[in-house]
Structures are given as C-alpha cells and as structure tokens.
C-alpha positions as CSV (number, residue, x, y, z in Angstrom):
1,X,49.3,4.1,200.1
2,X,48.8,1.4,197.2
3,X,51.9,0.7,194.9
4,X,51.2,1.3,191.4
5,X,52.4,-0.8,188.1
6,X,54.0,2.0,185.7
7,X,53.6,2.1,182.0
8,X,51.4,-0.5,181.4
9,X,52.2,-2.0,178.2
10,X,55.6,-1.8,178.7
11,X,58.7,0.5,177.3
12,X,60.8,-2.2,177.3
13,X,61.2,-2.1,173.4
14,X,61.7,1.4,173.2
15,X,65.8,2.7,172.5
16,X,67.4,4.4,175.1
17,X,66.4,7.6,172.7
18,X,62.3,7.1,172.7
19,X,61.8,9.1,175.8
20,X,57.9,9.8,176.3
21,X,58.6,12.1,178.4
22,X,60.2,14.4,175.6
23,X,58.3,13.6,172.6
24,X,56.1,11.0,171.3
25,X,57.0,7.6,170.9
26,X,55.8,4.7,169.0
27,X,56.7,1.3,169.5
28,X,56.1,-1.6,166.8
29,X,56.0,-4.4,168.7
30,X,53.7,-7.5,167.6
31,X,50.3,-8.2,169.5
32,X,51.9,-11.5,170.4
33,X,54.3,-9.9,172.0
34,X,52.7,-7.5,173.7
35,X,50.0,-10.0,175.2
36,X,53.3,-12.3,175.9
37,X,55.8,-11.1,177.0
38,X,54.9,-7.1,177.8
39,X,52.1,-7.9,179.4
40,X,53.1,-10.5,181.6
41,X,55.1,-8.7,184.2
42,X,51.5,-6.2,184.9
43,X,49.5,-9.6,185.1
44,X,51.2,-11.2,187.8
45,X,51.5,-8.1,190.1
46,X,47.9,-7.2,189.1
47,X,46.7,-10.9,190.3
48,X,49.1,-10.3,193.4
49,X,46.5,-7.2,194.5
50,X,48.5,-4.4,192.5
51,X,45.2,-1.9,192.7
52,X,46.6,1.0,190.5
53,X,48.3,0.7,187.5
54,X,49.7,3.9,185.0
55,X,49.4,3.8,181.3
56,X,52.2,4.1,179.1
57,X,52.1,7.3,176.6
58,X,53.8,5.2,173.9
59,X,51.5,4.8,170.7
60,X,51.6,0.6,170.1
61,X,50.2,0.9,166.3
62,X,48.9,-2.8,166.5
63,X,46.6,-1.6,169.4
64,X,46.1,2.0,167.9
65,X,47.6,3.5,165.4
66,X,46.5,7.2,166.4
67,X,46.1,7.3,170.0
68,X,48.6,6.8,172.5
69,X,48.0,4.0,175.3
70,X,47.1,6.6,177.9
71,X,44.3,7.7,175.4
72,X,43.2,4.7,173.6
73,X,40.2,2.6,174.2
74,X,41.9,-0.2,172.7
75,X,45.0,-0.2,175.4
76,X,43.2,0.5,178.4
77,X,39.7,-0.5,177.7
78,X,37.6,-3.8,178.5
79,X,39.8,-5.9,176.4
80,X,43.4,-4.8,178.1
81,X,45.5,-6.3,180.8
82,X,44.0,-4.2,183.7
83,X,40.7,-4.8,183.1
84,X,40.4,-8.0,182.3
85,X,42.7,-9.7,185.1
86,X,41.8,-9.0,188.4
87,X,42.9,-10.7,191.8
88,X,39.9,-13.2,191.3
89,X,41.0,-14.5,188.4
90,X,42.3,-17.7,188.2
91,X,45.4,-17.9,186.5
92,X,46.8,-15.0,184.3
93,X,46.6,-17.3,181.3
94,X,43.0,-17.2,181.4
95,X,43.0,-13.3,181.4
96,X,43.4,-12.6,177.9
C-alpha cells in the first residue's frame, strides 16, 4: 500500500459549489500561484517518497484552457510538479 497525493494541482480555490465530481469545473487561478502556493503542498510530500499522486479534473485555463488536468499534457506532463520533482531532487525550489 503506497499513500497517494489527491488532486494534484489543488481544489483549494474552488467554492464550496465547484464540485468535480458533479460537473466540470474551472479554476482561474494565476501560474504564480499555482507553482506557489498550489503546488507546494504535492512537492514536499512528493520529495518525502509520496510515489502515487491523482490528478485533479478541474480545467486550470492558464495551464489549458480545453482539457482538464487529468487530461492535459500541460498539467501532468514533463513540465508539472510530479514529474519534475522526485525524491532526488534537491530542494523543491529547484523543481520548477
């Protein structure tokens, strides 16, 4: 059993009403903020040994403005969070 980081990207800008589960969502948040402050919580657990990690199905329009995360290149490709830290990394400032 591994634990597993949910929603990568984060939901935590999302109203109590944006509810992926029940319809689509996007969320407008900045890249800066996204890379700041969303991020931050999957890159320490990730450089802790987190292993597994869940997209969010939130579309984040400064990533992709078509796809959601769970489905875009852009979120979970070379360039995001999970695949560019890893436990080897250094420090999770030098991810990104």
């Amino acid at each position: 059993m591994a634990a597993t980081l949910e929603h990568i990207l984060g939901l935590g800008s999302a109203s109590a009403s944006q509810n992926t589960d029940a319809r689509p969502v996007t969320l407008r948040t900045s890249l800066s903020t996204l890379r700041t402050v969303d991020e931050a919580p999957y890159r320490t657990a990730i450089l802790a040994g987190a292993k597994l990690v869940t997209l969010s199905w939130a579309v984040y329009p400064t990533l992709d403005a078509t796809r959601p995360a769970g489905l875009s290149t852009r979120s979970s490709g070379r360039n995001s969070v999970s695949a560019t830290v890893s436990p080897a990394s250094p420090s999770p400032a030098s991810c990104c």
